[in-house]
KOLLUMVEX-93847 format. One record per residue (C-alpha): x negated, y, z; residue in three letters. Coordinates in steps of 0.5 Angstrom, whole numbers, plus 500, padded with zeros to 3 digits. Layout:
N
XYZALA/...
***
This chain:
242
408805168UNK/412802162UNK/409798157UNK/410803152UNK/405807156UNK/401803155UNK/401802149UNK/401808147UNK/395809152UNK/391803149UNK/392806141UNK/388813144UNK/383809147UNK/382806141UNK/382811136UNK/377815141UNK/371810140UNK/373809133UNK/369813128UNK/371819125UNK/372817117UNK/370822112UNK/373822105UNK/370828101UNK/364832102UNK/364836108UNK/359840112UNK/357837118UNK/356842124UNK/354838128UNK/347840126UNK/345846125UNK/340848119UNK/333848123UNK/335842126UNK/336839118UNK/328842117UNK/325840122UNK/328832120UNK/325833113UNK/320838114UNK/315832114UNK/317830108UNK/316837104UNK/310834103UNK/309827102UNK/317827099UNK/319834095UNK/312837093UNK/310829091UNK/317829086UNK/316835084UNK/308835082UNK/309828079UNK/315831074UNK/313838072UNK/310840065UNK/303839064UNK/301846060UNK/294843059UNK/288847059UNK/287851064UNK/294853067UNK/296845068UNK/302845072UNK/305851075UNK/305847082UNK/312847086UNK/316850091UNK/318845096UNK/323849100UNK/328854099UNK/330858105UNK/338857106UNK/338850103UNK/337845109UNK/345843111UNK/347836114UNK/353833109UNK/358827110UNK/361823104UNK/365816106UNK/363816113UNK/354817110UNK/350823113UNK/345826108UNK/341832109UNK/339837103UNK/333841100UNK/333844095UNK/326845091UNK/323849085UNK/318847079UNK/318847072UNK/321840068UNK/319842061UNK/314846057UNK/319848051UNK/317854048UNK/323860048UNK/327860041UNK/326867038UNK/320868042UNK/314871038UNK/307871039UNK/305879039UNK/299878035UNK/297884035UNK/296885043UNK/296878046UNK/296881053UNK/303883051UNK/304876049UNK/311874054UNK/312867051UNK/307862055UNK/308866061UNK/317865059UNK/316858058UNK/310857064UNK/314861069UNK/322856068UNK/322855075UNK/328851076UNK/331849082UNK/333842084UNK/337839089UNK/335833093UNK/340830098UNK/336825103UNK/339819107UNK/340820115UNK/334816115UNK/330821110UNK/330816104UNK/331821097UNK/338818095UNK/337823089UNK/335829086UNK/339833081UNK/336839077UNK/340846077UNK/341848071UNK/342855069UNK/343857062UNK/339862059UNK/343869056UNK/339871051UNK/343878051UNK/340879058UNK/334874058UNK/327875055UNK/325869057UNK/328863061UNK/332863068UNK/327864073UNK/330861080UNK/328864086UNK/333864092UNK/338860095UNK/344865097UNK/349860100UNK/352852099UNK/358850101UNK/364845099UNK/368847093UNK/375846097UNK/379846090UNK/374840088UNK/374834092UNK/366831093UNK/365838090UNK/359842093UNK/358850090UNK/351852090UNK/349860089UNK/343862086UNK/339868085UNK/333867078UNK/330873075UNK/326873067UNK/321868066UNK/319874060UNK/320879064UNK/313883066UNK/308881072UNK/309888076UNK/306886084UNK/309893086UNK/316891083UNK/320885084UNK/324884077UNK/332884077UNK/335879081UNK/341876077UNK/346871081UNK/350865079UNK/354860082UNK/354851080UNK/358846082UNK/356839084UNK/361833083UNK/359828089UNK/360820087UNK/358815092UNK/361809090UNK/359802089UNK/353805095UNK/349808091UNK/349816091UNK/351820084UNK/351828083UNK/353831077UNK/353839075UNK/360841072UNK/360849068UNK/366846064UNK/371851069UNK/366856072UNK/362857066UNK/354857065UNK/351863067UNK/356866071UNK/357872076UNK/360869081UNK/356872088UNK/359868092UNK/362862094UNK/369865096UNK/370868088UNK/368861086UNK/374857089UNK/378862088UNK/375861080UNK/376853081UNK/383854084UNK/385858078UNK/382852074UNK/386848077UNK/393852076UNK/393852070UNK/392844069UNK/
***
């Protein structure tokens, strides 16, 4: 064996007990979605539920706090930034008690009185990124922006419909949601209309501490973007024209 065999022996070696590095955001495979639930399952309780409750608005009276929604199917994935894992969830509540613009109270038939039930019924999804050690590194609210021309209420978010990254942005993750109207009717026979929306989320990490950020300023809030590949393909069309 020559020495430059040997050499070259010696560098795989070494790069096979290295570490791999992860620069931007990426999904890590190698956990699968119910394993990342059932590592943060215990803390949908003590950790989600807690944050939420402790950061809803108060209503008051009889109604309170609406309460919230610690889990959302399709939002537990293992993530990799600079070489950290983290872990996702993403969970609903309702952060403010402001009343909707141009809403009016219907006097004349209060039980046809949408504007408590708009303002009360704003669930808005909040992304919470968990260290891999399960410590919350950060949670960032999910905001979609209320279309009056579609709108009675407020965005009610209900779904997640997928996350990954954005591919066209670097430490860039897409987040697509379903919300329906905080105004529309209560009809237990019928769900209302379902309307969908995609965001993007810029990761930051720097100086240790874990920074998310959501960006409109390409996609546009709300959008019609269904899924994460029209999205990209909307972020690489941004990007072209810079």
């Amino acid at each position: 064996m020559t020495r430059l065999t040997v050499h070259l022996c010696m560098l795989i070696f070494l790069a096979a007990l290295t570490p791999a590095v992860y620069a931007d955001l990426s999904l890590d495979t190698t956990i699968k979605p119910g394993e990342v639930f059932a590592k943060l399952e215990p803390q949908l309780e003590t950790t989600v539920k807690a944050y939420g409750d402790s950061h809803s608005a108060d209503f008051g009276g009889s109604i309170g706090k609406y309460g919230t929604y610690p889990y959302f199917e399709g939002s537990n994935f293992s993530w990799r930034l600079n070489s950290e894992k983290y872990f996702s969830e993403i969970a609903a509540f309702v952060p403010d008690s402001t009343p909707v613009e141009d809403c009016r109270s219907n006097r004349d038939n209060p039980l046809n009185n949408y504007c408590d039930q708009a303002r009360i019924r704003h669930l808005v999804c909040h992304l919470f990124m968990f260290s891999h050690n399960l410590l919350l590194e950060g949670v960032t609210p999910l905001n979609i922006k209320r279309d009056s021309r579609v709108l009675l209420g407020k965005p009610l978010c209900r779904s997640v419909k997928a996350m990954s990254v954005a591919k066209e942005i670097p430490n860039g993750m897409l987040v697509t949601l379903g919300y329906s109207d905080s105004g529309a009717p209560t009809d237990p026979r019928n769900d209302p209309p379902e309307f969908v929306t995609t965001v993007l989320l810029r990761f930051d990490d720097e100086g240790g501490k874990l920074k998310v950020e959501q960006d409109d300023s390409c996609l546009g809030n709300p959008n019609k973007y269904a899924t994460i590949a029209h999205a990209r393909k909307a972020l690489k069309q941004c990007s072209g024209k810079k």
